[in-house]
Each structure stands twice: as structure tokens, then as C-alpha cells.
C-alpha positions as CSV (number, residue, x, y, z in Angstrom):
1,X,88.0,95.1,145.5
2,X,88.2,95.5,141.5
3,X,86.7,93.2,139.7
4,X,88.5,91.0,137.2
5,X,88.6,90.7,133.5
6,X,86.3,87.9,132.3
7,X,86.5,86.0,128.7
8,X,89.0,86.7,126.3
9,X,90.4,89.8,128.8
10,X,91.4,87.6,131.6
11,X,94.2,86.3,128.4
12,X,97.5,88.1,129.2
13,X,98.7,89.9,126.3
14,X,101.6,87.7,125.9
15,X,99.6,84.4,125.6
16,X,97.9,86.3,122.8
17,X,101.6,87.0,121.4
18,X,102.6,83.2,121.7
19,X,99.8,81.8,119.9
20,X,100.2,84.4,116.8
21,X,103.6,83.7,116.6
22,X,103.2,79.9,116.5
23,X,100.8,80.1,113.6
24,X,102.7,82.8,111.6
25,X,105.8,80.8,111.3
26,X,104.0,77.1,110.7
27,X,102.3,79.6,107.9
28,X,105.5,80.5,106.7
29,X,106.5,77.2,106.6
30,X,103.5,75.7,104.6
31,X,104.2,78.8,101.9
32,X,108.1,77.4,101.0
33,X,106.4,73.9,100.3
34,X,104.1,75.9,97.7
35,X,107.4,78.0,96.4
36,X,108.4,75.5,93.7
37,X,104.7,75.5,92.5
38,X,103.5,79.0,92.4
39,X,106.7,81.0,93.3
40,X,106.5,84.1,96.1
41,X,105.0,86.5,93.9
42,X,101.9,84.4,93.4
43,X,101.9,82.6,97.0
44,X,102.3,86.3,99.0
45,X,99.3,87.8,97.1
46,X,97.1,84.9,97.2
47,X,97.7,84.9,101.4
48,X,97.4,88.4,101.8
49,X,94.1,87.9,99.3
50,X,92.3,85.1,100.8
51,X,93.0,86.4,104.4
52,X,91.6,89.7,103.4
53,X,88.7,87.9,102.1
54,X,88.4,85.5,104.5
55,X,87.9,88.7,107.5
56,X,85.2,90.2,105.1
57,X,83.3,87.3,105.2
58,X,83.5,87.0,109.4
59,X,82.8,90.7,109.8
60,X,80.2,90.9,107.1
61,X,80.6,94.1,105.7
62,X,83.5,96.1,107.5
63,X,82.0,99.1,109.0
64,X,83.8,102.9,108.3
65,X,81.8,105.3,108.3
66,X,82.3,106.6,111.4
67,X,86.5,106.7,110.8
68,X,88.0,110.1,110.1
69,X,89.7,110.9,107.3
70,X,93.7,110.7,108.8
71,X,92.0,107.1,110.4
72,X,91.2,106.1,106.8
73,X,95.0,107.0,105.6
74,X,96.8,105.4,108.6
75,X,94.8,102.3,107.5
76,X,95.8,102.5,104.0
77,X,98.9,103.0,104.7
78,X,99.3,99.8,107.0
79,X,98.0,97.9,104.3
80,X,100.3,98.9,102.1
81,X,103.1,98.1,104.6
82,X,101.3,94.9,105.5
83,X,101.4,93.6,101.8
84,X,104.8,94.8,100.8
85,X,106.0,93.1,104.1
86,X,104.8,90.0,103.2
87,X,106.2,90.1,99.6
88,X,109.6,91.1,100.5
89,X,109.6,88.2,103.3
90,X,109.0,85.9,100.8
91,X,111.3,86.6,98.6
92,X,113.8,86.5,101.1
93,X,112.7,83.2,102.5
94,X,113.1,81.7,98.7
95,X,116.5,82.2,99.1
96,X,117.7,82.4,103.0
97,X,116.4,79.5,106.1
98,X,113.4,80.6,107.7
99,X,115.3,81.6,111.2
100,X,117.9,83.8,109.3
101,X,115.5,85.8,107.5
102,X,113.5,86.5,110.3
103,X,116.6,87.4,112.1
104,X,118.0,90.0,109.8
105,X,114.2,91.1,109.6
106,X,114.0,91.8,113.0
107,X,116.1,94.8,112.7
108,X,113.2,96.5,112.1
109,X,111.5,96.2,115.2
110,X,114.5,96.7,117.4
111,X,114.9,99.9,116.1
112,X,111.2,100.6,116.8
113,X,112.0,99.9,120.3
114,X,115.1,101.6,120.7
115,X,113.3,104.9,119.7
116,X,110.5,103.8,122.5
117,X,112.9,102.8,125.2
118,X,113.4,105.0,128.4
119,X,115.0,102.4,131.0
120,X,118.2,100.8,131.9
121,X,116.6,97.9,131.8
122,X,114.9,97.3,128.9
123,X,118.6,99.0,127.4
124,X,120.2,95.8,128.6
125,X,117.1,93.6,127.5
126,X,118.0,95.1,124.0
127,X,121.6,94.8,124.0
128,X,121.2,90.9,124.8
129,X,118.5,90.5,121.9
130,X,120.8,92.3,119.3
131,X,123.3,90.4,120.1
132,X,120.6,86.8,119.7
133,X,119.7,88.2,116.5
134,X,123.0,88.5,115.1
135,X,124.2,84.9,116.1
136,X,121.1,84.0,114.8
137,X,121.7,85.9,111.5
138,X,124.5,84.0,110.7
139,X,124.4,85.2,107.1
140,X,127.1,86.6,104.6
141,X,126.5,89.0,102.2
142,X,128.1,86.8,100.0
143,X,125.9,83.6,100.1
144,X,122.5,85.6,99.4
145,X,122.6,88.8,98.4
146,X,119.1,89.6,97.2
147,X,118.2,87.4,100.0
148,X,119.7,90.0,102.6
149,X,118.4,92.9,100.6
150,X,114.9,91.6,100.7
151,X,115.4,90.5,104.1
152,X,116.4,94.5,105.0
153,X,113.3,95.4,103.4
154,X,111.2,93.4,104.9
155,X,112.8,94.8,108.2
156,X,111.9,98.6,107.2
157,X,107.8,97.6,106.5
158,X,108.0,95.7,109.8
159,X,109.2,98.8,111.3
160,X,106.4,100.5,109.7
161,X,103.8,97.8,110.5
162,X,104.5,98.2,114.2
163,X,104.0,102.2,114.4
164,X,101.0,102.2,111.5
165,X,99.4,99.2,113.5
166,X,99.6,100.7,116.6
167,X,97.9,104.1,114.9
168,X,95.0,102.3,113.6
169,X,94.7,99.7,117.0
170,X,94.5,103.1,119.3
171,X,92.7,105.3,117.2
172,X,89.7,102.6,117.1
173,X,87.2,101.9,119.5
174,X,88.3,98.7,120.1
175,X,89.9,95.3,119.0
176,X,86.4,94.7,116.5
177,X,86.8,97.8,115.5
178,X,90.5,97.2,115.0
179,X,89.5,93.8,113.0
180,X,87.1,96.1,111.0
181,X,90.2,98.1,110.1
182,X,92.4,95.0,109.6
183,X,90.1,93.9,106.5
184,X,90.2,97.5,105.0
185,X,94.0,97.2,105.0
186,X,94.3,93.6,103.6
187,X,91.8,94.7,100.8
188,X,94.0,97.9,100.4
189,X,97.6,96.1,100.4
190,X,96.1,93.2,97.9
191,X,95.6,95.8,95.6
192,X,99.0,97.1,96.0
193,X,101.3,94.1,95.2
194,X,98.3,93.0,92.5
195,X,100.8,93.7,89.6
196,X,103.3,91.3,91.2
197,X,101.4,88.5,92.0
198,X,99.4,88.7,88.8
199,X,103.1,88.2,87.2
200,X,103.8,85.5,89.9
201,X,100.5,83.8,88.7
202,X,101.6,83.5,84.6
203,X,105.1,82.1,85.6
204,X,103.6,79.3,88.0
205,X,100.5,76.9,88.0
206,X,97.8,77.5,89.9
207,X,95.2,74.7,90.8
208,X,92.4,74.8,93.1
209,X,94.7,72.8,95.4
210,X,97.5,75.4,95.5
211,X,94.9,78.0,95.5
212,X,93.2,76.7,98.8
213,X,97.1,76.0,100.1
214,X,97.8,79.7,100.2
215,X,94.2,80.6,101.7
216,X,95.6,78.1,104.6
217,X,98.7,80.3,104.3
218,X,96.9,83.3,104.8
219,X,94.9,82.5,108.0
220,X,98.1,80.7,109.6
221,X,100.1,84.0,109.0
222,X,97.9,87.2,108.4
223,X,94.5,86.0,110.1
224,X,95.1,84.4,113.4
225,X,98.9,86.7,113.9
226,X,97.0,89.8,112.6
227,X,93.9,89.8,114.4
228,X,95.8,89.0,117.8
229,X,98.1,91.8,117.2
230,X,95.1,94.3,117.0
231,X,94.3,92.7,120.6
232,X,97.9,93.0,121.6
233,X,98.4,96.6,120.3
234,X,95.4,98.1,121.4
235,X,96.7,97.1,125.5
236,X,100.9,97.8,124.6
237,X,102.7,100.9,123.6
238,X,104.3,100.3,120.5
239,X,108.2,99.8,122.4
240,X,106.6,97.0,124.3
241,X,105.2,95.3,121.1
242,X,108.6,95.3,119.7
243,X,110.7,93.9,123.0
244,X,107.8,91.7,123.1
245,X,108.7,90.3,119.3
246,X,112.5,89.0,120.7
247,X,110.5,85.6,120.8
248,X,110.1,85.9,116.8
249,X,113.1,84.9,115.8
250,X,113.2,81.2,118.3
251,X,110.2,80.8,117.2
252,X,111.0,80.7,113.6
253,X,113.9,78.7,114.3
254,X,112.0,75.9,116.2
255,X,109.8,76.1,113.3
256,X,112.2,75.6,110.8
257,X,113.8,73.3,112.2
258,X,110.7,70.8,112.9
259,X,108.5,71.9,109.5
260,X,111.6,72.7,107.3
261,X,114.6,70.6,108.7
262,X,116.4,73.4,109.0
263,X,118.4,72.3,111.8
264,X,120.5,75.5,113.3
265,X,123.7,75.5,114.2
266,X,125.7,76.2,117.8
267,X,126.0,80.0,117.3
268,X,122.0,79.5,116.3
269,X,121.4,78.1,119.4
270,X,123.1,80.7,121.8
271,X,121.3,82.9,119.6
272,X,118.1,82.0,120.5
273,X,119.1,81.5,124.4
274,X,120.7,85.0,124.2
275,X,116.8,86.0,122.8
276,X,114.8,84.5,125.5
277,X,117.1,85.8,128.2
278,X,116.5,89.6,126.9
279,X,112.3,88.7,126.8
280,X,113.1,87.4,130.3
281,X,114.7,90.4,131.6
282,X,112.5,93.5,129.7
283,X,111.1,95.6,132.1
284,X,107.3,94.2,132.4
């Protein structure tokens, strides 16, 4: 008889998924308090920042020696997606509810699992989670336009999150390895959106306060969500991540609603039942 999984490997993925989710949203959440204060620019670079610093000081000094040099790019790369992700969510947030941004966002990862699906099933699953996600959308161009365009951009990096994280969470040697890798990239992408945040910085008012608000931002949203995922991806093909994010969008919503009192509508609401009935029926 095989032996089972003790310790954090007995966790089914999806427990894993739950749990990241949860915190990323109340994250999100907790940064549009701090938007009148320090703005987007400021508050995405100081999460991304403090989170990045944060996972150097719990893994010491992140080993690489042993990575390749392609390893080295992917994780470059996917901190650059990483931090323009988070800056173009932001900005979108700024201006559209919580739910709604996340909803146009998530375009990004249905296409990643369009490319990756091979079965009827999971072809249905998707159908009913387009169709959540544009109930759930709700949005005109004409109410937010730069809110829709950053929303849209956000949904291309998350595309590009999915595929680079998956890279780097496979080509490791495990999820330590993976968190390793994790701090590179947040160290990589800081240093990418510096000039914008540095702008964000002049126009707002930092205090120590504010400053230790956004640290809180970047565990909730980039440490706890990140790590997990590097757990997550290193046991799920990249399609499966991506049906697997059709909770994303309820969960923002619930969030919203509770944190934010953004209260969604009726087509909201089918929205998200239409969402949890394509999780439901994805091939497993």
C-alpha cells in the first residue's frame, strides 16, 4: 500500500489556492484605503518592495548559483510581469470596483487555459466561466476608460505570470527553491516599476504608518498568494492553474463587497454562480 503525503503535502492543491486567494483580495482591499494617501504608483511599488524584502529576510540570502542561465531569464522575466501586473491592477482598481477589475482581468488567464485545454469538458467548464466573467464585468467602455485599458493590461501580464511562473516553479528543485526564485523576481520587478513609484512617492505623503500599510499590502497580496502559487504550480500544469483561478473573480466580489461595500448587482451575482458552476464541473 503507498504511503501517504505527511505535513504540508497531505494539503490539496486547491486548499492552497483558497487561502491565497482570500488574502490577495483582503490585500487589495487594504491598498484602496491607502489610494487617497499615497496613490497607486507609490502603494504598488512599496507592496511589491516590502514583499520582496520581507522573502529575503525569511530565506536569508536567496541561493542561485546553481540556476542556469535561461533559469535566471525566466526569473527575470516573471518579475518584471509580476511588478507591471501589480501596477497596472492598481491603477485600474483606482478607478473600476474591485470585482470588475478582476473580471476583465481574468481574460488573461482564460486564454492561458484555452491554449492548454484538450477536453470537452473542461471546453464547457470554460464556456460557463466566460460567460461569469462577463456578467461579472459589467463595465462600459464609457464609464472608465483608462480603467478598462489598465484592467486589459493587467490581463496580458497575468497571462504572462501564469506561463513564466510555471517556467521558474518546474524548472526548480522544488517549492524552497521556487520561494528562492520568488525573491529574485520581486527584487527584479521592484527595480522595474522604481521610476513610477518613485513619481508616486513625490505626489503623495508617505509616513511610517502608510509605509508599514503597504508592507501589510505586500504580504496579504504578493507573500502569502505568491509563495502558495509556487506550491500550486509546481504540482498543476499551467491550463489547470488557470481553470483553477475561476474562483478569483467571487472571491474578489465577496471581498469587495464585505471590505469595500461594494455591493454587486443581480447580473453580478449570476455572475459569480455561473463561475463556481464552471470550477465545479472542470475536469479534475
Amino acid at each position: 500500500m503507498a504511503s501517504r503525503p505527511a505535513g504540508l503535502g497531505a494539503v490539496p492543491a486547491p486548499a492552497f489556492f483558497v487561502a491565497g486567494a482570500v488574502s490577495q483580495y483582503v490585500g487589495a482591499a487594504l491598498a484602496v484605503v491607502l489610494f487617497p494617501y499615497l496613490g497607486p504608483l507609490a502603494v504598488a511599488w512599496l507592496r511589491v518592495g516590502t514583499s520582496g524584502a520581507l522573502l529575503w529576510l525569511l530565506r536569508g540570502t536567496p541561493r542561485r548559483a546553481a540556476w542556469d542561465r535561461p533559469r535566471r531569464r525566466a526569473i527575470a522575466a516573471f518579475g518584471v510581469a509580476l511588478a507591471a501586473m501589480n501596477l497596472c491592477f492598481y491603477l485600474a482598481v483606482e478607478r473600476l470596483p474591485l470585482g470588475n477589475a478582476v473580471a476583465i482581468e481574468f481574460l488573461g488567464p482564460i486564454v492561458v487555459a484555452v491554449v492548454g485545454t484538450r477536453t470537452a469538458r473542461n471546453v464547457v467548464a470554460l464556456g460557463l466561466a466566460v460567460a461569469g466573467v462577463v456578467l461579472l464585468a459589467e463595465v462600459q467602455w464609457s464609464a472608465s476608460p483608462s480603467g478598462v485599458m489598465f484592467a486589459l493590461g493587467s490581463a496580458v501580464l497575468w497571462a504572462g505570470y501564469i506561463v513564466l511562473g510555471a517556467r521558474v516553479a518546474r524548472s526548480g528543485a522544488g517549492p524552497a527553491d521556487g520561494l528562492d526564485a520568488l525573491a529574485w523576481s520581486m527584487l527584479i520587478g521592484s527595480l522595474a516599476i522604481a521610476p513610477a513609484g518613485l513619481v508616486g512617492i513625490a505626489l503623495g505623503e508617505p509616513t511610517p504608518v502608510l509605509v508599514l500599510g503597504c508592507a501589510a499590502v505586500g504580504v496579504l497580496s504578493n507573500v502569502v498568494p505568491y509563495g502558495l502559487d509556487q506550491v500550486i504550480l509546481h504540482r498543476l500544469r499551467p491550463e489547470q492553474f488557470a481553470l483553477l483561478l475561476a474562483l478569483l473573480p467571487a472571491t474578489a466580489a465577496v471581498v469587495g463587497a464585505v471590505a469595500l461595500r461594494q455591493v454587486p448587482s443581480v447580473l453580478e451575482s449570476v455572475g459569480i454562480g455561473l463561475v463556481a458552476a464552471a470550477v465545479a464541473a472542470r475536469e479534475r
